[in-house]
N, C-alpha and C positions, 0 to 999 in steps of 0.2 A: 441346857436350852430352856428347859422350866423356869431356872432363877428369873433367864434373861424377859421371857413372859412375864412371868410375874410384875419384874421391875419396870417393863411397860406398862403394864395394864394399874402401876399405883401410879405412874406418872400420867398415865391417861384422865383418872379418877381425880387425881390432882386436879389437873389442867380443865376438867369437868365442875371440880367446885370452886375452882379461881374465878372461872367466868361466871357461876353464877352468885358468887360474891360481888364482881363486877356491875352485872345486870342490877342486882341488887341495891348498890350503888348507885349508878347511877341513875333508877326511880326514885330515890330519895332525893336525889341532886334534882332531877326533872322535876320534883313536888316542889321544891324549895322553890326553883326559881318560878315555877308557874304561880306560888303563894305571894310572891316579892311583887311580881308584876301585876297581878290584882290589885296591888296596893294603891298602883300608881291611878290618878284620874284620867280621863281623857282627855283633856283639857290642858294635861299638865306635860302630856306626851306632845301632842297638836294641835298648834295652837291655834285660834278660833280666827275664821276669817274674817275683816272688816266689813262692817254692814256696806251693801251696797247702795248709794244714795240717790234714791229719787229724780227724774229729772230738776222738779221745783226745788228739793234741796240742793241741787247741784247750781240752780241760777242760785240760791238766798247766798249760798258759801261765796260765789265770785261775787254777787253784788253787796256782800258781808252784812245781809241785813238777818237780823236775828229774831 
């Protein structure tokens, strides 16, 4: 009954530094991709919206006077 203890408690131990090899993991994964997406601009994600025009610019555009 000892061995069988035993042989839990390395499988336990195991399965204890699996996951924090995991954990491990994926903070490095979560770094990477929060560095990648810094990268990108704002601009480049969403894209800027059209000025809005003026009444007087809205008459010059239909009566096309520039």
């Amino acid at each position: 009954m000892t061995k069988k203890k035993s042989k839990l408690e390395a499988e336990i131990d195991w399965l204890k530094t699996e996951m924090e090899k995991d954990l491990k993991d994926l903070e490095i994964d979560k770094k990477k991709l929060i560095s990648q997406i810094k990268q990108f601009k704002k601009e480049e994600i969403i894209p800027k919206k059209p000025k809005k025009l003026t009444l007087w610019e809205k008459i010059k555009k239909i009566l096309k006077i520039s």
